[in-house]
Structures are given as structure tokens and as C-alpha cells.
MARVEX-328242 format. One record per residue (C-alpha): residue number from 0; x, y, z; residue in three letters. Coordinates in nm, 4 decimals. Layout:
seq, px, py, pz, type
NUM, X, Y, Z, ALA
...
//
This chain:
seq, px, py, pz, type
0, 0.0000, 0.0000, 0.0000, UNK
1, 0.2749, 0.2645, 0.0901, UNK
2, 0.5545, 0.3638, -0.1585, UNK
3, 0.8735, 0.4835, 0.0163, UNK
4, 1.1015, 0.6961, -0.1971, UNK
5, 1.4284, 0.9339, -0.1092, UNK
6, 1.2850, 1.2530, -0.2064, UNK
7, 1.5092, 1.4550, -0.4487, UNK
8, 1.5638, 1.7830, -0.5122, UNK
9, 1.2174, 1.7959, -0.6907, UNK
10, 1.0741, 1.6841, -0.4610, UNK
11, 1.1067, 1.9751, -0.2507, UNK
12, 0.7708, 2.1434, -0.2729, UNK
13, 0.5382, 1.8149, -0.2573, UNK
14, 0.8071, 1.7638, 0.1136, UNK
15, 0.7043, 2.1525, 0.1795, UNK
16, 0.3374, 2.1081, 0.1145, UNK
17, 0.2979, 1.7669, 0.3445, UNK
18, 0.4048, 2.0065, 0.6337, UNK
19, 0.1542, 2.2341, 0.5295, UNK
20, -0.0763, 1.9958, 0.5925, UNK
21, 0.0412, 1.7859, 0.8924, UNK
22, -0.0753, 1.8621, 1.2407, UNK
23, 0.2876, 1.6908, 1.3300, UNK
24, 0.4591, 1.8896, 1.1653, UNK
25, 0.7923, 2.1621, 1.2572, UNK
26, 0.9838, 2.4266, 1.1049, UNK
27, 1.2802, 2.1905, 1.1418, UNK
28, 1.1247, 1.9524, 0.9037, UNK
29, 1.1384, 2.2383, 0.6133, UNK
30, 1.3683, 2.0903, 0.3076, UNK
31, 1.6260, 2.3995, 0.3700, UNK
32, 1.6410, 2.3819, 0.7588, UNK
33, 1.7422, 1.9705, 0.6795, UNK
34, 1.9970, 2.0778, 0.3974, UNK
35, 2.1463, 2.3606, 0.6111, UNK
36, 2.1430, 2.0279, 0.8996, UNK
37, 2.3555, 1.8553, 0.6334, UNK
38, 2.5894, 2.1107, 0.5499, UNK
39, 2.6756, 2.1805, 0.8900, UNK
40, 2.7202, 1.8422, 1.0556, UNK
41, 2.8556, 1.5868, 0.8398, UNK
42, 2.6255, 1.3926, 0.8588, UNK
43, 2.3932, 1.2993, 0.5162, UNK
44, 2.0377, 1.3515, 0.5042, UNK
45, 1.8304, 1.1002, 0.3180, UNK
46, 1.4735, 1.2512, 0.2984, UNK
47, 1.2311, 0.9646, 0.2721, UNK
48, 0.8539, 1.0479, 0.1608, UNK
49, 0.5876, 0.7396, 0.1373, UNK
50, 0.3130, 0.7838, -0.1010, UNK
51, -0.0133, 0.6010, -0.1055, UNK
52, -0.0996, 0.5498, -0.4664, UNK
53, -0.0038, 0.9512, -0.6002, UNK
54, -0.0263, 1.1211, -0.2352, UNK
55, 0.2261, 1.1706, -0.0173, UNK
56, 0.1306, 0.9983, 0.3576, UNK
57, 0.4244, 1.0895, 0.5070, UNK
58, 0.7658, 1.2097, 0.5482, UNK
59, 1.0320, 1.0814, 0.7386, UNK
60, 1.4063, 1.2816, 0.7746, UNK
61, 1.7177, 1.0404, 0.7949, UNK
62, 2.0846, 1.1436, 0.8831, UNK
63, 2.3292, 0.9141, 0.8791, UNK
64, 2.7030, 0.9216, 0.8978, UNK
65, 2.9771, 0.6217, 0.9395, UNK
66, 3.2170, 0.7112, 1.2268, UNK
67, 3.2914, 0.4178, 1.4528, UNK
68, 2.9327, 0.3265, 1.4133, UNK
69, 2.6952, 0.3416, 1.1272, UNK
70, 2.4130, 0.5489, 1.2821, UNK
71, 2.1617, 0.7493, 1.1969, UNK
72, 1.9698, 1.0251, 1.3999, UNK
73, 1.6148, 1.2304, 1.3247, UNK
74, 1.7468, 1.5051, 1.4490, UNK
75, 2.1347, 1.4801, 1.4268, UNK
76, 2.3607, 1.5678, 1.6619, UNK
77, 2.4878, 1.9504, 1.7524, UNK
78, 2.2057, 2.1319, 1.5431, UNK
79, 1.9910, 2.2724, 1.8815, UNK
80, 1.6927, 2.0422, 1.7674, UNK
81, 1.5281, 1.8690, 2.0571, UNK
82, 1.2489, 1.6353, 1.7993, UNK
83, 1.2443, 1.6211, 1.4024, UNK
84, 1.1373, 1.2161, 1.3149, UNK
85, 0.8345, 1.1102, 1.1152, UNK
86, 0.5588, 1.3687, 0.9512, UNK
87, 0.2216, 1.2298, 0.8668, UNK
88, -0.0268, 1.3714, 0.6354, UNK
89, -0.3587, 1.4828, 0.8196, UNK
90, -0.5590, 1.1712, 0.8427, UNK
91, -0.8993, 1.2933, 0.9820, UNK
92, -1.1358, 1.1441, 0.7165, UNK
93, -0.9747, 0.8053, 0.7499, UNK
94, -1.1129, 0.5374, 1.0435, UNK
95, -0.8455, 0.4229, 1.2794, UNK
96, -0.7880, 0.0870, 1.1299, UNK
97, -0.7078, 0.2448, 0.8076, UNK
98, -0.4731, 0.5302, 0.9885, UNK
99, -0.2789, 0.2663, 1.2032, UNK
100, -0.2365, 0.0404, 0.9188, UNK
101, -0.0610, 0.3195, 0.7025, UNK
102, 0.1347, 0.4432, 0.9648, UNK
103, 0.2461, 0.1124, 1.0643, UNK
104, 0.3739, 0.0359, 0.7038, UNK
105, 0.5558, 0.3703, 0.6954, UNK
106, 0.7429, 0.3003, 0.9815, UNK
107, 0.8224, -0.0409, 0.9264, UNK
108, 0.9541, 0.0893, 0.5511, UNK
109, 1.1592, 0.3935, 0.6763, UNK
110, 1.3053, 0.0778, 0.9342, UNK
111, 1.3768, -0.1634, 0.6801, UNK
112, 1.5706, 0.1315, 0.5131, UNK
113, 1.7656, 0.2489, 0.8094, UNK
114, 1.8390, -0.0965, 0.9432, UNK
115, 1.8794, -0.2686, 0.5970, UNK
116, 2.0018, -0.0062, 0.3433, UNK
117, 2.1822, 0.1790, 0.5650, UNK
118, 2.3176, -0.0945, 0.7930, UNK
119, 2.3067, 0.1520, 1.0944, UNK
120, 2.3894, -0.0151, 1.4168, UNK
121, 2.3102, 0.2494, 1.6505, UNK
122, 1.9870, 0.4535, 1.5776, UNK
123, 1.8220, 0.7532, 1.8048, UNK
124, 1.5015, 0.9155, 1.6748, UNK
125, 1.3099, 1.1959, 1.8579, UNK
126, 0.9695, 1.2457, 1.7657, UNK
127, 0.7429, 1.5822, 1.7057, UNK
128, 0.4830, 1.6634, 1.9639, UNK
129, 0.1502, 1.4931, 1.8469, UNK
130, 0.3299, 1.2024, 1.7161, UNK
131, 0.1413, 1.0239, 1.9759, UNK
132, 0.1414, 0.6425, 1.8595, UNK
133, 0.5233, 0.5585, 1.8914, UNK
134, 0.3947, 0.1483, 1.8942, UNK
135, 0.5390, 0.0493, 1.5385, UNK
136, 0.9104, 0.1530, 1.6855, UNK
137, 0.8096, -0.0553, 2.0037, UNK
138, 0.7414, -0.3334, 1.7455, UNK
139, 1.0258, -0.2971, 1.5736, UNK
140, 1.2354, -0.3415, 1.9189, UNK
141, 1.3228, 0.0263, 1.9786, UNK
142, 1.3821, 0.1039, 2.3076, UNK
143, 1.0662, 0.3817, 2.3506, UNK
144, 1.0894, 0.6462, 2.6288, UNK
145, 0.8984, 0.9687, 2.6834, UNK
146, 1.0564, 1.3059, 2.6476, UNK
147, 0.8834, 1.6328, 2.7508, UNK
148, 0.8281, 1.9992, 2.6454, UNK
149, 0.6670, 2.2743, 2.7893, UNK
150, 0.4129, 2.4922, 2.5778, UNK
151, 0.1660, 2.7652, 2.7073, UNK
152, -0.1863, 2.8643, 2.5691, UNK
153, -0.1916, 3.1845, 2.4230, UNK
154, -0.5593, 3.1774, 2.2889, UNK
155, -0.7509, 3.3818, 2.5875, UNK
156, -0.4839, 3.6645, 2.5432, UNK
157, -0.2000, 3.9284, 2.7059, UNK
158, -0.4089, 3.9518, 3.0580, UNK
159, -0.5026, 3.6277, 3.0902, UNK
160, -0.1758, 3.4974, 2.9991, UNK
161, -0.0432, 3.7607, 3.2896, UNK
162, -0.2962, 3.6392, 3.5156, UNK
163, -0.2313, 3.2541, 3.4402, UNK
164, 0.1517, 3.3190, 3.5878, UNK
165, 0.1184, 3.1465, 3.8935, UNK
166, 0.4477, 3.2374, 4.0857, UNK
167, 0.3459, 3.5714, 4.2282, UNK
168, 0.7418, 3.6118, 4.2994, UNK
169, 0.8122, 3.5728, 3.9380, UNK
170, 0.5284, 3.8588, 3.8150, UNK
171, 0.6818, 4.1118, 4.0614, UNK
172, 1.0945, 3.9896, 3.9640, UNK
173, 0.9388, 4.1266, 3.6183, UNK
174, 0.7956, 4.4587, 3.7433, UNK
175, 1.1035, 4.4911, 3.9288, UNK
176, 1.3650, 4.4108, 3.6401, UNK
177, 1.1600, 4.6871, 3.4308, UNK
178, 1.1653, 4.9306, 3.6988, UNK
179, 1.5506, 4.9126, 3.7194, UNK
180, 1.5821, 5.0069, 3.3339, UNK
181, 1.6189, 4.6599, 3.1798, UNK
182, 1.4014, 4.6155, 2.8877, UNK
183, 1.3357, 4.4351, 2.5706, UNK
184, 1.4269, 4.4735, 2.2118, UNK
185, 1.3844, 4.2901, 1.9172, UNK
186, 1.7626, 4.2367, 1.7679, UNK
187, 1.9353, 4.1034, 1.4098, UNK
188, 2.1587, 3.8963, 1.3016, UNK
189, 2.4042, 4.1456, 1.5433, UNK
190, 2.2276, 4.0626, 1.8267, UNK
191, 2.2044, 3.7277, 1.7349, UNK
192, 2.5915, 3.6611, 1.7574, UNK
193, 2.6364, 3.8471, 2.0512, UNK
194, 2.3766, 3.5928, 2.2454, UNK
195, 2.5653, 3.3159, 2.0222, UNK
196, 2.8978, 3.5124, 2.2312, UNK
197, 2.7042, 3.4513, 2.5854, UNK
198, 2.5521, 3.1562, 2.5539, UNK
199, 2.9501, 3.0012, 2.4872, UNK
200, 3.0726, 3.2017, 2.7484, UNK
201, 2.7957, 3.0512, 2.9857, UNK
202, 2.9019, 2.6429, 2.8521, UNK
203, 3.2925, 2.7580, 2.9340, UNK
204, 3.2087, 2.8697, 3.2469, UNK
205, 3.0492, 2.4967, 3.3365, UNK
206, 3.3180, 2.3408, 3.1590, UNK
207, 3.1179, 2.2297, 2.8552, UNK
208, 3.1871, 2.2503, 2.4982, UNK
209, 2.9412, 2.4844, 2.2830, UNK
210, 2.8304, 2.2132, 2.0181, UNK
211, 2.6452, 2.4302, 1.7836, UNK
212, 2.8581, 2.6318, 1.5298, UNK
213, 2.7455, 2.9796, 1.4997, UNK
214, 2.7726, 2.9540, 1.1159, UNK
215, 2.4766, 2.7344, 1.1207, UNK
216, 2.2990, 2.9572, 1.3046, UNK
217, 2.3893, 3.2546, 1.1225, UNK
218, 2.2724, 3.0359, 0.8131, UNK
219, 1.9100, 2.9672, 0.9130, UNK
220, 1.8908, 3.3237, 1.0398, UNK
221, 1.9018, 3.4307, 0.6647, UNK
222, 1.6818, 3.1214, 0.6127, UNK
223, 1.3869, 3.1791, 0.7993, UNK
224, 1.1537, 3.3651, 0.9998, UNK
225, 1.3890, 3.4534, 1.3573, UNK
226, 1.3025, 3.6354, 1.6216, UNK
227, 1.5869, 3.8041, 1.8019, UNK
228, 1.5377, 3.9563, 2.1469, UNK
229, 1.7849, 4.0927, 2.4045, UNK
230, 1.7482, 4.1981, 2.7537, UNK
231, 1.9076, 4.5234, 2.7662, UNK
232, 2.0448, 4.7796, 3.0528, UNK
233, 2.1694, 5.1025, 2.8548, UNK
234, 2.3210, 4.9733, 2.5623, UNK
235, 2.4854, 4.6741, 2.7301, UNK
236, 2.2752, 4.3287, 2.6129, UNK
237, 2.3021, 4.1553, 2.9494, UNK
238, 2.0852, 3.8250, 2.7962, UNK
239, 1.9079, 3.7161, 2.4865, UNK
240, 1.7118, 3.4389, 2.3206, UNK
241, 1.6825, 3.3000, 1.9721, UNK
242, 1.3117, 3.2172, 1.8519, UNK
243, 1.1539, 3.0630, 1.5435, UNK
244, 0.7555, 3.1470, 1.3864, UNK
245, 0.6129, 2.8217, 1.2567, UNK
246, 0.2360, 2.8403, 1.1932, UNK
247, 0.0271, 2.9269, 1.4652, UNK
248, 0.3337, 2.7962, 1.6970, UNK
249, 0.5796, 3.0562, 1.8627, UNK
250, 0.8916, 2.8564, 1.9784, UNK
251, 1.1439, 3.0068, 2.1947, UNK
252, 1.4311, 2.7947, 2.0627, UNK
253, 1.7566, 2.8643, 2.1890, UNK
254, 1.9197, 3.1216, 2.4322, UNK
255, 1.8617, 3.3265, 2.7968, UNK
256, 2.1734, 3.2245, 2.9231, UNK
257, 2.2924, 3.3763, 3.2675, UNK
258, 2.4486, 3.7502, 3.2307, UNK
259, 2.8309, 3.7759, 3.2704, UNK
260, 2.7609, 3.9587, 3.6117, UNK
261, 2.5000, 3.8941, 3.8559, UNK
262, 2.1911, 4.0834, 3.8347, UNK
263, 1.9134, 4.1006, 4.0443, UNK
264, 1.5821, 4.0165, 3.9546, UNK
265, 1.7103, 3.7790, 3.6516, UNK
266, 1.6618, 4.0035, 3.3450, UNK
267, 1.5526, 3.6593, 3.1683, UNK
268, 1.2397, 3.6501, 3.3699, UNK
269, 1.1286, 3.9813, 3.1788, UNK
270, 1.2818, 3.8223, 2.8045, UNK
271, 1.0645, 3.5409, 2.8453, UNK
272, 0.7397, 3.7554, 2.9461, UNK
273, 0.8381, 3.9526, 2.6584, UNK
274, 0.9104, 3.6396, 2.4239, UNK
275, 0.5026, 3.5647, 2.5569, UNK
276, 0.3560, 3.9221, 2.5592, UNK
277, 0.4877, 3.9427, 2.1514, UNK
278, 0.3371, 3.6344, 2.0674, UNK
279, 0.0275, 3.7047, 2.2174, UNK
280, 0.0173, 4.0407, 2.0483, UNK
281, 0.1138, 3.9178, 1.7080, UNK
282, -0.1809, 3.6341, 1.6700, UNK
283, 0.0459, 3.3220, 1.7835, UNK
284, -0.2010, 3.0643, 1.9745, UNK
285, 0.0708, 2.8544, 2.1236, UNK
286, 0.4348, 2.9183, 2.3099, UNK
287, 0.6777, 2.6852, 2.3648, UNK
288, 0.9842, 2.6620, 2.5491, UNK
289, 1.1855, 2.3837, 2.3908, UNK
290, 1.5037, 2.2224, 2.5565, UNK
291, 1.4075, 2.2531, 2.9227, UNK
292, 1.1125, 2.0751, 3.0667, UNK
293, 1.3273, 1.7366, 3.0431, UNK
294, 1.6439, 1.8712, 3.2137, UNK
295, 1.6039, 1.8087, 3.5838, UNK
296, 1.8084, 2.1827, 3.6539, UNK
297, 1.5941, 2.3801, 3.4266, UNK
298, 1.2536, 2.2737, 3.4649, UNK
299, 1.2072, 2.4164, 3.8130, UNK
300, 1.2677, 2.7312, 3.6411, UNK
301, 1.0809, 2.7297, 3.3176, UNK
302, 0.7704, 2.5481, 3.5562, UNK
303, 0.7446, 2.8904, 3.7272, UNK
304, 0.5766, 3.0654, 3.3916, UNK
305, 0.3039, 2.7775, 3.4817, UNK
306, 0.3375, 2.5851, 3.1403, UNK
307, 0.1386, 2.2629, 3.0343, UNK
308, 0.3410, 1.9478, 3.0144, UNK
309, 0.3947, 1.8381, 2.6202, UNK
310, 0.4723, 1.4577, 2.6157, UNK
311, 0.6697, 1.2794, 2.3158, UNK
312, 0.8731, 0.9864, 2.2957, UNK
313, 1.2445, 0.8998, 2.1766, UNK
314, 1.3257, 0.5518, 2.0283, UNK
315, 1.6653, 0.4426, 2.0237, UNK
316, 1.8010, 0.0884, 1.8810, UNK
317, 2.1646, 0.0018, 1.9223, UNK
318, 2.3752, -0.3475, 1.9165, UNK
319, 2.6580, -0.4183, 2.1349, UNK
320, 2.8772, -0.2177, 2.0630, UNK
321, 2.7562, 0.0579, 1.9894, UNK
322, 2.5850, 0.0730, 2.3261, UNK
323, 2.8965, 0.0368, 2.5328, UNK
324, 3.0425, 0.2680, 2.3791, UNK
325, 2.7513, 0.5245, 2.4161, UNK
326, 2.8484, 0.3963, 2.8189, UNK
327, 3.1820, 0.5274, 2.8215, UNK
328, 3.0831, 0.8124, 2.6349, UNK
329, 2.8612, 0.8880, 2.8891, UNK
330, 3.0360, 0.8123, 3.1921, UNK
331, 3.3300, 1.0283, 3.0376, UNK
332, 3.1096, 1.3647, 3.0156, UNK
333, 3.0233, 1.3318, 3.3874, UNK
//
């Protein structure tokens, strides 16, 4: 029933148009985010795309690279992408039998490719948010584990948002930080490497290595629709953030590291209201803090802005080898 194919170049506007369509679906799955993805990490992207009869049901980025290991990753390593995986067409018209069964096939295809075609031994795949079904990886003898985001409701508006704050500490830290002269500007592509300058200085400072080249960054800047915004005191930016438009989806991406001295209230508590209060203002429905509701340090921050929990899953498959030596990788970065 389902056709899988490697999409070529094109192909680039049918790959477009399925995530025009797709409830699953994420800027990072765009066919330029994934080349600039390829370009930047070595690794090479093999854009799979089933069709059912002349339709596209799905698509389904691959990166692979053989280092050590053949493996392949949805998203690769060091690009700042916490899900990417499989897209599915918009299947509301179909009964469930009918949507499992495609799905199903499509997985089990892309599978057979990874496992058989590109004889990867270790495999990690992180799904989107609403990719809710992750059973045909469980079949297929992935190891399947949740992973979590954090995303806030924009729909009822500014005040309500305001209201729905729930740390009364937090609401007055932002009063506070404003009253002191800190505010909020949207930035460029200047801005942009200055946080890109912080946010390395912040990693050096805990004695870890910033993995995402700011050429990359600097690339999908000129790419697609950024948002810049730094936390400024006189014309010193003390903090900034990196975020990306995608439908009716506002996605504070990357950024807000700590200043390089101390200031008090945290000027990030007003970025983030400000990240919100835009978004609100400029018709978004939904805000979503990506990268921190699964790390055990940053959630009791982020929780504070009184988020909903978003729930995905990860499936990883690995042999023997490759697993112990994900072990000692491990055990060497603690």
C-alpha cells in the first residue's frame, strides 16, 4: 500500500506542502532547515517520503554518517533540535484501522531502510509533539521512552496569559527588572551573535563545549523567519534568546543564558514575558519553550511561567557495541 522513496531535489515542494498539511509537523522539518542540517554536521540527510498510490502519507528525515558506528539520527547531533522524526499527512477522514495500518507500514519501511540499506547499528530518533502512537518503533524493538516539552496557551490573550503566571514572585521579579531600566528589544543577526557570544561564554564557564557552530545559526537566520530579542540595561545586552515562527506555533528555541555579572531580579524573567507578551500580540495561539522541561536543573525554572506538560517519545536501537560505547561516552562527560 505505501511507496517509500528518497525525495530529491524535486521533490522539494510536494516535502514543503505535506508540512503544510500535517498537524505533526515543525519548522525543522522544512527541506532547507534539513539541507542547512547537512551542510553543517557531516552527517547525510536522506529525505524519505511514502506515497499512497499519487499522495504523499508521510515524510520521514534520515541522517546518517559512518564514524565508529553506522548510525543514523532524526534530528542529528549539535544542530539545537530537541524532535524532528516522522511527519504524517492529516488523516482525519480516514477510520483508525485504516490510519494505524498506514502508519504502521511507513514506519516499518523507513526501518527496513535504516536498518537494511543503511546498515546503521546504533539509531536515536526523537519524535514531534503529536506524534502520539510511537507502537510500530516498540514493534520494531526500539527502546521507547517519553521526552517532555513545555508549551503555554496563548488563545484567551496578554491579561489572561499575565494572570495565568502562577508564581506571584516571578510577576513582581518582572515589574522589578523593568523598573531598574532593563528592557526588551527585538535584535538582528548582530544581536544574534552576541547571544551566540554569551551563551559560549555561559558552557565555558560549566566546563562544557558549545556544540552548535554559529555559522549554522547565522545560516538559518538568513533562512527563515527569527526572532531576536535581548534583555538590555543602557546599551549593554546583558541576555538574549533565539526564537523561530512556525504556523500558529511561537517557539522560543535557543538562548537566555545567565548575564556575565549577577543581576538582580534575573533580566531573563522579563525576556521570556516579553518572548510571551509578543506572541500574544502578534496572533500566535501557542508558546513553547523547547530544551528545558526534560532537564532536571531547568525545569524548576521554566515550571514557574506555569506551562502545560507536552509529552513525546524517543526511540533508540543500538547493538553491542555501539551501546557500550555510548556507556563510556557517557560516563566520560560526567
Amino acid at each position: 500500500m505505501v511507496e517509500l522513496r528518497i525525495a530529491k531535489k524535486g521533490d522539494e515542494e510536494i516535502w514543503n506542502q505535506v508540512l503544510d498539511v500535517s498537524p505533526h509537523s515543525s519548522p525543522f522539518h522544512h527541506w532547507r532547515w534539513l539541507k542547512i542540517m547537512e551542510k553543517h554536521t557531516g552527517f547525510k540527510l536522506y529525505p524519505l517520503i511514502g506515497f499512497v498510490g499519487e499522495n504523499p502519507a508521510g515524510i520521514f528525515p534520515v541522517f546518517f554518517r559512518k564514524r565508529f558506528v553506522r548510525s543514523a539520527f532524526s534530528p542529528p547531533p549539535h544542530t539545537a533540535i530537541t524532535y524532528l522524526g516522522p511527519v504524517m499527512v492529516g488523516q482525519s477522514d480516514l477510520r483508525q484501522s485504516k490510519k494505524e495500518s498506514i502508519n504502521l507500514e511507513f514506519q516499518s519501511l523507513v526501518d527496513d531502510f535504516i536498518t537494511s540499506d543503511l546498515r546503521a547499528n546504533y539509531v536515536y530518533l526523537s519524535l514531534p509533539p503529536g506524534m502520539q502512537d510511537p507502537r510500530p518503533f516498540q514493534w520494531r524493538n526500539y527502546d521507547v521512552k517519553p521526552a517532555y516539552g513545555y508549551i503555554i496557551d496563548l488563545n484567551k490573550g496578554v491579561e489572561a496569559v499575565w494572570k495565568s503566571v502562577a508564581d506571584k514572585k516571578l510577576r513582581e521579579n518582572i515589574r522589578r527588572a523593568a523598573k531598574r531600566g532593563i528592557y526588551v528589544e527585538e535584535g538582528g543577526k548582530e544581536e544574534l551573535e552576541v547571544v551566540y557570544d554569551l551563551m559560549a561564554e555561559r558552557y565555558e564557564n560549566q566546563n562544557k563545549a558549545m556544540t552548535v557552530s554559529k555559522d549554522y545559526l547565522l545560516e538559518i537566520f538568513d533562512s527563515f523567519d527569527l526572532k531576536v530579542f535581548v534583555a538590555k540595561h543602557g546599551q549593554d545586552i546583558l541576555t538574549g534568546s533565539v526564537c523561530v515562527c512556525f504556523k500558529d506555533n511561537f517557539l522560543s528555541w535557543i538562548g537566555s543564558p545567565k548575564p556575565r555579572v549577577k543581576v538582580s531580579p534575573s533580566p531573563n524573567d522579563l525576556l521570556i514575558w516579553e518572548e510571551m507578551r509578543y506572541a500574544c500580540e502578534h496572533g500566535f495561539k501557542y508558546y513553547e519553550i523547547m530544551g528545558t522541561a526534560g532537564n532536571k536543573r531547568l525545569h524548576r525554572y521554566y515550571s514557574k511561567f506555569n506551562p502545560e506538560l507536552l509529552v513525546r517519545f524517543s526511540a533508540k536501537k543500538a547493538s553491542f557495541i555501539p551501546r557500550m560505547l555510548e556507556k563510556v561516552y557517557s560516563k566520560l562527560k560526567r
